[in-house]
TORVEXTOR-846514 format. One record per atom (N, C-alpha, C): residue number from 0; atom name; x, y, z. Coordinates in Angstrom, 1 decimal, padded with zeros to 4 digits. Layout:
BEGIN
> seq,atom,xx,yy,zz
> NUM,CA,X,Y,Z
...
end
This chain:
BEGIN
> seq,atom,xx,yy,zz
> 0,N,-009.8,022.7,-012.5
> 0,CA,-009.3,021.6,-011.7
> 0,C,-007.7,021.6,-011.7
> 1,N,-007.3,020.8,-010.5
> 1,CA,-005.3,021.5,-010.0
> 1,C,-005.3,020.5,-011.2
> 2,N,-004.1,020.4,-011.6
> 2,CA,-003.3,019.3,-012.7
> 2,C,-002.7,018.5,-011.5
> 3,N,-002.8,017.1,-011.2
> 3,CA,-002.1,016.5,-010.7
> 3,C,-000.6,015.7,-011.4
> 4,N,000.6,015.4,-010.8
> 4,CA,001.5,014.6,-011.2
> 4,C,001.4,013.4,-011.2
> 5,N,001.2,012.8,-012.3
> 5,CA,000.8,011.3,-012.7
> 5,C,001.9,010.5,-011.6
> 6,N,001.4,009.3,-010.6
> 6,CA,002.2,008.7,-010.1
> 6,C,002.8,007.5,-010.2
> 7,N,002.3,006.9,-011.3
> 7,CA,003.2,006.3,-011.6
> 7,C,004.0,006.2,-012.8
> 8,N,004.9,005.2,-013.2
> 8,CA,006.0,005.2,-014.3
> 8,C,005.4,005.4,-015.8
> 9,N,005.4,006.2,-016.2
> 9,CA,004.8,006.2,-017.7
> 9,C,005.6,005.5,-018.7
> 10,N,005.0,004.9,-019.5
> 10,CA,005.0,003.3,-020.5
> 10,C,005.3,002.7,-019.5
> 11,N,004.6,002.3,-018.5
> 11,CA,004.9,001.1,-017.5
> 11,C,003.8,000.0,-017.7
> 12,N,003.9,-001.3,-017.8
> 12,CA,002.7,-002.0,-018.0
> 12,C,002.8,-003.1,-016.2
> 13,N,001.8,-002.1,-015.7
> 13,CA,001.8,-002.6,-014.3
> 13,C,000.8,-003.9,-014.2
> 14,N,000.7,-004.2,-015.5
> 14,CA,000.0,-005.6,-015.1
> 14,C,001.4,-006.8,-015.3
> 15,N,002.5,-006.1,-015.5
> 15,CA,004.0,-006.8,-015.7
> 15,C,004.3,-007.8,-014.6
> 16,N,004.4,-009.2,-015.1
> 16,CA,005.2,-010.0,-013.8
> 16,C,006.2,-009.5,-013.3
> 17,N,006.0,-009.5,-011.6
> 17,CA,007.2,-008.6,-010.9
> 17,C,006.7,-008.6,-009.5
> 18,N,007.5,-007.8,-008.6
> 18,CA,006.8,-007.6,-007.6
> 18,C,006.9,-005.8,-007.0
> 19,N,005.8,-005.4,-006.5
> 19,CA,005.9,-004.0,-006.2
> 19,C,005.6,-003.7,-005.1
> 20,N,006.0,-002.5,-004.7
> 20,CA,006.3,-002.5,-003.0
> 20,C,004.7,-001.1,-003.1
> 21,N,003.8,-000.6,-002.4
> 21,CA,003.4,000.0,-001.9
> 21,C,002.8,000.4,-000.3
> 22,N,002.6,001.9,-001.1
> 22,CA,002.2,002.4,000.6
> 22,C,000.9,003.3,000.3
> 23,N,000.3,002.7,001.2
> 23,CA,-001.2,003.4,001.1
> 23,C,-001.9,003.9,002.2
> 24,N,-001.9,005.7,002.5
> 24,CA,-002.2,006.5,003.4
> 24,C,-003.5,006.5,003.8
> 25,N,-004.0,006.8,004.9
> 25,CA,-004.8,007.3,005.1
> 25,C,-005.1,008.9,004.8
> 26,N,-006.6,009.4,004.3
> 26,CA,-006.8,010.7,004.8
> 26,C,-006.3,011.7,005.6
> 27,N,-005.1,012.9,005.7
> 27,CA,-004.7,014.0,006.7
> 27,C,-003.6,013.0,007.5
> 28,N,-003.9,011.6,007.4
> 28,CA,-002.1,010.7,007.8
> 28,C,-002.7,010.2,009.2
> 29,N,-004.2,010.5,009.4
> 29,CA,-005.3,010.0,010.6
> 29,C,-004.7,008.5,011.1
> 30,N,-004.9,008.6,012.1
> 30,CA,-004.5,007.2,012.8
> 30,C,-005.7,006.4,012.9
> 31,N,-006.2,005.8,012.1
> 31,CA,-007.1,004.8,012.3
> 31,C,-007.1,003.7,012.3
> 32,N,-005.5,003.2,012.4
> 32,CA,-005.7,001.4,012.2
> 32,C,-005.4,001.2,013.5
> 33,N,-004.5,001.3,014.9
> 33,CA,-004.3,001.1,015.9
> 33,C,-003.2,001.7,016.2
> 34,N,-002.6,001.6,016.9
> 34,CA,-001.3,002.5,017.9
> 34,C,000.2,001.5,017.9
> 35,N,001.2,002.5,018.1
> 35,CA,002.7,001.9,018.4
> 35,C,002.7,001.6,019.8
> 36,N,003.3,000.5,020.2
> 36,CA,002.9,000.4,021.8
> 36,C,004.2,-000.7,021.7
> 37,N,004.9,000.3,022.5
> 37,CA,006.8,-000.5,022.7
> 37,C,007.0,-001.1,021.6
> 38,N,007.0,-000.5,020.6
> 38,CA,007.8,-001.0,019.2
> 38,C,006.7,-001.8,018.6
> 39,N,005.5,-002.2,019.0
> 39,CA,004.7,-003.1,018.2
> 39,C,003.4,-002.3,017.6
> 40,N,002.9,-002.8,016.5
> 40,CA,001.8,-002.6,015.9
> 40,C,001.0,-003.2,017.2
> 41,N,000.1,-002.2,017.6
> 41,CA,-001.5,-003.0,018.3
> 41,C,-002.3,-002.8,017.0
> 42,N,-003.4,-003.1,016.6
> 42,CA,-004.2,-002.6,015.7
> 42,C,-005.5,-003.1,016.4
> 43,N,-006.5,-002.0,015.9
> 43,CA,-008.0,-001.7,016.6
> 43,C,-008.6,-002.8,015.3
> 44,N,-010.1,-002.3,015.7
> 44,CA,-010.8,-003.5,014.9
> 44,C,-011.0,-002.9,013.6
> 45,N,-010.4,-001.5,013.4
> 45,CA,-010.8,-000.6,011.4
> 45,C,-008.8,-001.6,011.3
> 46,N,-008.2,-001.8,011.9
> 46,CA,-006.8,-002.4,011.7
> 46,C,-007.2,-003.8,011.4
> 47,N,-007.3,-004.3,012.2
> 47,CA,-008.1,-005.8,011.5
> 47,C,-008.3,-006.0,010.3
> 48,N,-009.9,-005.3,010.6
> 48,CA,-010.3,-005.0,009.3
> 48,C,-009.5,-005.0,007.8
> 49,N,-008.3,-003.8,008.3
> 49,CA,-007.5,-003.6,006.8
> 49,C,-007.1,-004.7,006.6
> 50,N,-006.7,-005.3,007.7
> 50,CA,-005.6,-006.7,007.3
> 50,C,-006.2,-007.8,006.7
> 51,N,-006.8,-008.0,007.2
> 51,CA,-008.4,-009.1,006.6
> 51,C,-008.2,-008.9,005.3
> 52,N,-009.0,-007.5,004.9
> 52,CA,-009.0,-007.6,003.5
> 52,C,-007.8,-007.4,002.6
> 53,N,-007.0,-006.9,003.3
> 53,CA,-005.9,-006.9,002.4
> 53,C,-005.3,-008.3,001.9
> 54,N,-005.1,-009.3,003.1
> 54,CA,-005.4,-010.9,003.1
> 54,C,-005.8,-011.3,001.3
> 55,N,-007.1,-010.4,002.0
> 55,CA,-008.5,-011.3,000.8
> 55,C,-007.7,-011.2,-000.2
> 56,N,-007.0,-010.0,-000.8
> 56,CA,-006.6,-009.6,-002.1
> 56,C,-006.4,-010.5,-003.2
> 57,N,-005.6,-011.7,-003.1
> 57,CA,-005.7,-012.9,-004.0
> 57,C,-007.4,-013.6,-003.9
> 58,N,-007.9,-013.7,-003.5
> 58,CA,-009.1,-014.6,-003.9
> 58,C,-009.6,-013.5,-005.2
> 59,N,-009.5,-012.3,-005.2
> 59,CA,-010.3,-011.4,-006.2
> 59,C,-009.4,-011.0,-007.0
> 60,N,-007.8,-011.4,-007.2
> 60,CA,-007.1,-011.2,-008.3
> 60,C,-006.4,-012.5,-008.7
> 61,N,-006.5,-013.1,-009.2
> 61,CA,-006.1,-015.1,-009.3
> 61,C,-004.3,-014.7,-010.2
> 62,N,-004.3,-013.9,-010.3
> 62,CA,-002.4,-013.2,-010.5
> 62,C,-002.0,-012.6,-009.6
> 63,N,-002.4,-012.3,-008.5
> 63,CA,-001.4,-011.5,-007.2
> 63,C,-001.2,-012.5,-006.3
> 64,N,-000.2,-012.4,-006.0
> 64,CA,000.0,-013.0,-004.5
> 64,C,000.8,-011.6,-003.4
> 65,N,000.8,-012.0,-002.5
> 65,CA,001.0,-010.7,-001.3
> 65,C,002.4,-011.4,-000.7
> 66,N,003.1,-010.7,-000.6
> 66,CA,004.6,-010.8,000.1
> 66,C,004.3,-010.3,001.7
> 67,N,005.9,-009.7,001.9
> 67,CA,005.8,-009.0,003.4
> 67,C,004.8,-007.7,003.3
> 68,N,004.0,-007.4,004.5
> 68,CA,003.5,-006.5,004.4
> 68,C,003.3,-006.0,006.2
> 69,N,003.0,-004.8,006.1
> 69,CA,002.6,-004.0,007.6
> 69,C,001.6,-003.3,007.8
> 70,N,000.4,-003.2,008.5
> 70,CA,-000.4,-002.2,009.1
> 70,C,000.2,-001.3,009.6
> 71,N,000.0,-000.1,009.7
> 71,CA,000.5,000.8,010.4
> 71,C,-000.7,001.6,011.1
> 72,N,-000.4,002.5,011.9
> 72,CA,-001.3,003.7,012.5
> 72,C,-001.9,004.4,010.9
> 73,N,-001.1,004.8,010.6
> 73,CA,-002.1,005.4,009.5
> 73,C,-001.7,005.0,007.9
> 74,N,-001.2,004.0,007.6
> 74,CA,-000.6,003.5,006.6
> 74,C,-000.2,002.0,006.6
> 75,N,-000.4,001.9,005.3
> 75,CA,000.2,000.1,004.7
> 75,C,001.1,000.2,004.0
> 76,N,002.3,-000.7,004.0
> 76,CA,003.3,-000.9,003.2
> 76,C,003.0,-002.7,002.9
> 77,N,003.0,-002.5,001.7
> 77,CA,002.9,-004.1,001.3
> 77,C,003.6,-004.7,000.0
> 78,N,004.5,-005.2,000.1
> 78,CA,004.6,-006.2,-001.3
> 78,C,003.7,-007.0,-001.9
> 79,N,003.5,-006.3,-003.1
> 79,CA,002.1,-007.0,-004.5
> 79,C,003.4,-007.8,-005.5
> 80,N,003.0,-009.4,-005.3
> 80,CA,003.5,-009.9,-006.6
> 80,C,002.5,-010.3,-007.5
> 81,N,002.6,-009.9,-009.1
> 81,CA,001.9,-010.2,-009.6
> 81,C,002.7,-011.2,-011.0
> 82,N,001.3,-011.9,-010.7
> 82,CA,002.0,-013.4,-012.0
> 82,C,001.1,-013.4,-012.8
> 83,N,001.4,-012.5,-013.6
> 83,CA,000.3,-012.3,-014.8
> 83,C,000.5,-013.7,-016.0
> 84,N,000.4,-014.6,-015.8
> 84,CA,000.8,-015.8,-017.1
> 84,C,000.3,-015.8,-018.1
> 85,N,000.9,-015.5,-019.1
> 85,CA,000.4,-015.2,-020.3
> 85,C,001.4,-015.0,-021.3
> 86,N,000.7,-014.0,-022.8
> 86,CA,002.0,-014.0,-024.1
> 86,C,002.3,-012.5,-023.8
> 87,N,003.5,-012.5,-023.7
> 87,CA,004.3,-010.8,-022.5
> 87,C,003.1,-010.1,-024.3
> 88,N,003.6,-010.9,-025.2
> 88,CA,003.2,-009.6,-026.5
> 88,C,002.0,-009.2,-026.6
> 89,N,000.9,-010.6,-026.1
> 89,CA,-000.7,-009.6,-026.4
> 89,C,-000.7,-008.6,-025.3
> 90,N,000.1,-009.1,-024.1
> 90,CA,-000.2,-007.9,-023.0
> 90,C,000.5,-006.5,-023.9
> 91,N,001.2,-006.7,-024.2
> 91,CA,001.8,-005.3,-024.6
> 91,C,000.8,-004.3,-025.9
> 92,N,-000.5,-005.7,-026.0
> 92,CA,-000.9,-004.5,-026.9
> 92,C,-001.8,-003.7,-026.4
> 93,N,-002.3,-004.3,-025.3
> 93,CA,-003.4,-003.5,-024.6
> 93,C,-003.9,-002.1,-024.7
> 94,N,-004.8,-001.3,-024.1
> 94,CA,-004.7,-000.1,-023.5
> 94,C,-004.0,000.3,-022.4
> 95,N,-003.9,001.8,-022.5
> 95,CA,-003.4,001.9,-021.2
> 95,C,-003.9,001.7,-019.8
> 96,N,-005.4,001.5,-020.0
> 96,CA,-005.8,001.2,-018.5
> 96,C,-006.0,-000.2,-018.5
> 97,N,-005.9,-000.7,-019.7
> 97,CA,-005.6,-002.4,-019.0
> 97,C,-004.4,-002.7,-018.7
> 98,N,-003.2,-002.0,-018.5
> 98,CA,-001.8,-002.0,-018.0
> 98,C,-001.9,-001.2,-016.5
> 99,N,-002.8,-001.3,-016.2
> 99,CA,-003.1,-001.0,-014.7
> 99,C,-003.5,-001.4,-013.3
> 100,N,-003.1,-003.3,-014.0
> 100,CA,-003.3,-004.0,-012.9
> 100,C,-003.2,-003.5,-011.0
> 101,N,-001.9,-003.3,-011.0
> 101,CA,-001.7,-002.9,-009.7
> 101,C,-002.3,-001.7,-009.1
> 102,N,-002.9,-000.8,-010.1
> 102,CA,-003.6,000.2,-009.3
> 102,C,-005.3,-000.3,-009.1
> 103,N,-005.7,-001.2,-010.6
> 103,CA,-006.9,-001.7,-009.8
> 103,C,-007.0,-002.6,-008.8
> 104,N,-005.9,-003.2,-008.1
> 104,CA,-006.1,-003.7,-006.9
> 104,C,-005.9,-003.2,-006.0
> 105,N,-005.0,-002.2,-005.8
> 105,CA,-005.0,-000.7,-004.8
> 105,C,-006.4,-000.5,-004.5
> 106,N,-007.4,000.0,-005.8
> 106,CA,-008.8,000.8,-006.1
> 106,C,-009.6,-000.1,-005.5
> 107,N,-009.3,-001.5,-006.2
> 107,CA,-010.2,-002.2,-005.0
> 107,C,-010.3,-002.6,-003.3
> 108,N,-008.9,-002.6,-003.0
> 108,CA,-008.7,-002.7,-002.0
> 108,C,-009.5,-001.5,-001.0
> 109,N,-009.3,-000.4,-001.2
> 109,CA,-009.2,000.5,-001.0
> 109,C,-011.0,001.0,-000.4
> 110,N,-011.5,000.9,-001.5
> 110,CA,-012.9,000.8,-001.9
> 110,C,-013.5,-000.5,-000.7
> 111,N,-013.2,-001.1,-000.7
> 111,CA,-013.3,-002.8,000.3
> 111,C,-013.4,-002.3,001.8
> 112,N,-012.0,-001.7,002.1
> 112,CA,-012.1,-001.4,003.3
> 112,C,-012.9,-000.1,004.0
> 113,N,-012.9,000.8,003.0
> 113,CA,-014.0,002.1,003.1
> 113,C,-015.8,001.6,003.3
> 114,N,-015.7,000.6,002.7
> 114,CA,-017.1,-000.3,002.3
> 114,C,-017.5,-000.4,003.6
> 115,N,-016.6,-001.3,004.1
> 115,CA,-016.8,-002.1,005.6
> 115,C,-016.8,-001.5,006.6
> 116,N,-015.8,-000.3,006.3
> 116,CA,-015.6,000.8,007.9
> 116,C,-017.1,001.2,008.0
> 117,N,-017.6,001.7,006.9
> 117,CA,-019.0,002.6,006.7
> 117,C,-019.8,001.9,006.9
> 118,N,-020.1,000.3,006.4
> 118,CA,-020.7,-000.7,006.8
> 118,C,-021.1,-000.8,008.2
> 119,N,-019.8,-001.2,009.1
> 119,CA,-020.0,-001.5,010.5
> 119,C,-019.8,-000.2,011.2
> 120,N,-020.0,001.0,010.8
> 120,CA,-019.7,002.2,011.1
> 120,C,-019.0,002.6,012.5
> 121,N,-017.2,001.8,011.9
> 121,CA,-016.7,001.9,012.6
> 121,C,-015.7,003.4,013.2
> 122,N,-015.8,004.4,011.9
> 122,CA,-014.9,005.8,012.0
> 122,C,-015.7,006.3,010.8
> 123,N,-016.5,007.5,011.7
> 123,CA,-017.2,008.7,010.9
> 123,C,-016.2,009.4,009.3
> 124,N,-016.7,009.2,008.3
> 124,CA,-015.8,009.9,007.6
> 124,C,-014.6,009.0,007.1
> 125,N,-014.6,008.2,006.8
> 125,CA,-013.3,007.4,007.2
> 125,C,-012.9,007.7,005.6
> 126,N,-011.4,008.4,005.3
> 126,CA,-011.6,008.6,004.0
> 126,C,-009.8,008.2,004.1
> 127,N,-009.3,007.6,002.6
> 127,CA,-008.4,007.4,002.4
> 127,C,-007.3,008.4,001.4
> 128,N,-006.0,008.8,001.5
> 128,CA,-005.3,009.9,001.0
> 128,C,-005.3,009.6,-000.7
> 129,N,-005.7,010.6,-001.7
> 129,CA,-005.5,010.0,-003.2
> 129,C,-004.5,009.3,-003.5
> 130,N,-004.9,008.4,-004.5
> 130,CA,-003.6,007.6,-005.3
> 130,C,-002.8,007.1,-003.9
> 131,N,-001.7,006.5,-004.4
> 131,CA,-000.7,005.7,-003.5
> 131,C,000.8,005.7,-003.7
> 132,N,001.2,005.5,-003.0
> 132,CA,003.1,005.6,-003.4
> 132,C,003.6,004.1,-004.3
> 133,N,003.8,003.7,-005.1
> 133,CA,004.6,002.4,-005.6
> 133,C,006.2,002.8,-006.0
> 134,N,006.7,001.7,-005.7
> 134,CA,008.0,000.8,-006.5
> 134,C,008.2,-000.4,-006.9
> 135,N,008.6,-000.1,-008.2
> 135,CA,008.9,-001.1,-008.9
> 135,C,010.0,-002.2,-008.3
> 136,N,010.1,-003.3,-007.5
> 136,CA,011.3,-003.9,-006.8
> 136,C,012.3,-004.7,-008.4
> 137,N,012.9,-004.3,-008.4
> 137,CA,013.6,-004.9,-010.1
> 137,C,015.1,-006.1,-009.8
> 138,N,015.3,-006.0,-008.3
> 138,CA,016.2,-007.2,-008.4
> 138,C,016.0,-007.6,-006.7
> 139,N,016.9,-008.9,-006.6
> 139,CA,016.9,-009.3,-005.3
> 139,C,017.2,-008.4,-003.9
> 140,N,018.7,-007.6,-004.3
> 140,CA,018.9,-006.7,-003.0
> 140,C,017.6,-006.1,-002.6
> 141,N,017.5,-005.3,-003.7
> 141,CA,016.0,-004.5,-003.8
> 141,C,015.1,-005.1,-002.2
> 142,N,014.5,-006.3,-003.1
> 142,CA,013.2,-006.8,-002.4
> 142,C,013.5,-007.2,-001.1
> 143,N,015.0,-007.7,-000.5
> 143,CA,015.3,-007.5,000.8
> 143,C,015.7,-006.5,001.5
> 144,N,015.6,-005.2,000.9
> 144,CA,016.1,-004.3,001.7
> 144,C,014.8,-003.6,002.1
> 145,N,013.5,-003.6,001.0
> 145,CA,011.9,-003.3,001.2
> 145,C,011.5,-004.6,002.1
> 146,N,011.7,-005.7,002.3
> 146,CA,011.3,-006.7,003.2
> 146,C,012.2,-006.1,004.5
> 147,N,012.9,-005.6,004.7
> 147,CA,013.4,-005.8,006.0
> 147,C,012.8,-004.5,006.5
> 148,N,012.5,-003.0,005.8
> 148,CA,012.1,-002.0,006.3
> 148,C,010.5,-001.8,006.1
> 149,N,009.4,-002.9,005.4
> 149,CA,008.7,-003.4,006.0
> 149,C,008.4,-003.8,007.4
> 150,N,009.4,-004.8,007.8
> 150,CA,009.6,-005.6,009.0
> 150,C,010.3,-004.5,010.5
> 151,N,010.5,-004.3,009.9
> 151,CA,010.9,-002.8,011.4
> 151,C,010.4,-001.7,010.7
> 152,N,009.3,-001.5,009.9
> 152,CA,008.7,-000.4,009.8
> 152,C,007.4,000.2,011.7
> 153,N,007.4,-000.5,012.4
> 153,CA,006.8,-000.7,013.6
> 153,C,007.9,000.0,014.7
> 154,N,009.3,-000.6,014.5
> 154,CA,010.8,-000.4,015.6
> 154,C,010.4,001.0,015.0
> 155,N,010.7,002.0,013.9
> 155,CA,011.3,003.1,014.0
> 155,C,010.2,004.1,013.6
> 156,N,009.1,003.4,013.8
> 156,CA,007.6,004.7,014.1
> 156,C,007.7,006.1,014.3
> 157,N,008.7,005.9,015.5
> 157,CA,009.2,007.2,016.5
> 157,C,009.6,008.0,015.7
> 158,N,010.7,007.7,014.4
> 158,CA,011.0,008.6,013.3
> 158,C,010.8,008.5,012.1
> 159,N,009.5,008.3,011.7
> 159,CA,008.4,007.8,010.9
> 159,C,008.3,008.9,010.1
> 160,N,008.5,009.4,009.1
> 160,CA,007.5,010.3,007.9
> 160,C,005.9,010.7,008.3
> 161,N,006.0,009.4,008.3
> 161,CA,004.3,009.0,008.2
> 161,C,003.6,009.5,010.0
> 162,N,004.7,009.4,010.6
> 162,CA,003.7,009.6,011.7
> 162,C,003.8,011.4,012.3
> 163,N,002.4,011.4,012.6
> 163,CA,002.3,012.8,012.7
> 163,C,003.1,013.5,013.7
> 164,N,003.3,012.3,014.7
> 164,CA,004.1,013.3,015.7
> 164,C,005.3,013.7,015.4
> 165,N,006.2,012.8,014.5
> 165,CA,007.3,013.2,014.3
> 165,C,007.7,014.5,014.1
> 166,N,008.8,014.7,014.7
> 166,CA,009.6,016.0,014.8
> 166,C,011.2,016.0,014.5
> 167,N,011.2,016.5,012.5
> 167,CA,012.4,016.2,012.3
> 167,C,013.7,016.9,013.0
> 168,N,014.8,016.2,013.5
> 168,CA,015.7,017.2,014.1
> 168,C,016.5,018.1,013.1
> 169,N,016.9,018.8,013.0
> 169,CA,017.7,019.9,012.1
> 169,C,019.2,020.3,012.7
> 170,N,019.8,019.5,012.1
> 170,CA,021.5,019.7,012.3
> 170,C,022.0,021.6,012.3
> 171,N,022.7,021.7,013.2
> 171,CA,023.5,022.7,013.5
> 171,C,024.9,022.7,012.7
> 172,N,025.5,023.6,011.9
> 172,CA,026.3,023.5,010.7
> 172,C,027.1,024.5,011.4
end
């Protein structure tokens, strides 16, 4: 089996009050939530869908609350705040997979909306890319400068990472 690169922060206790930015791919970067159409998110009904449940995510975590977040064509960017209330010290004695809050609501999420596609069998195969991208947001600038590129993550599609069509240009030196 390949050795994968662990992705997130090692000694990190992600069940830590804070807020974190993720991005969560689709399978091969497939477009299955809806299309850019003049700078705007349209989203289809597997788009909905995501958003719905992504919504849900606090009724099944009573410490997360959801910040700015975006559907995309084939990706989510969302701010996870989590208010874990409690004594910071017993959390710190945990295991390390109970310092993994934020990835089991990824796992669940994730799991939720694969459920429902397959459910209402709305996209054959519908499979999502492993693991997910996070950042830790650790001060104010931070979280407005991830809130604002959230919020025009839709305007600059056209030169998107994420989107397949993109065609990076290459400077002449």
């Amino acid at each position: 089996m390949k050795n994968r690169k662990p992705n997130r922060l090692k000694h990190y206790d992600y069940s830590e009050n804070g807020y974190y930015f993720v991005t969560i791919c689709t399978y091969n970067r497939e477009c299955f939530f809806g299309e850019i159409v003049e700078e705007e998110m349209v989203k289809n009904e597997t788009g909905e869908l995501a958003e719905k449940l992504w919504l849900d995510i606090p009724e099944h975590f009573r410490c997360v609350e959801l910040d700015e977040y975006v559907i995309m064509p084939n990706h989510i960017h969302g701010i996870i705040l989590i208010n874990n209330v409690g004594n910071a010290y017993m959390r710190s004695l945990r295991n390390d997979r109970e310092k993994m809050l934020l990835s089991n609501v990824i796992q669940q999420y994730k799991a939720a909306v694969t459920r429902e596609i397959n459910k209402l069998e709305l996209i054959p195969e519908f499979k999502w890319q492993k693991s997910f991208y996070d950042h830790i947001i650790r001060n104010e600038v931070s979280l407005t400068k991830i809130r604002n590129y959230i919020q025009t993550n839709p305007v600059t599609w056209d030169n998107d990472t994420e989107n397949l069509n993109f065609i990076p240009v290459t400077r002449r030196v």
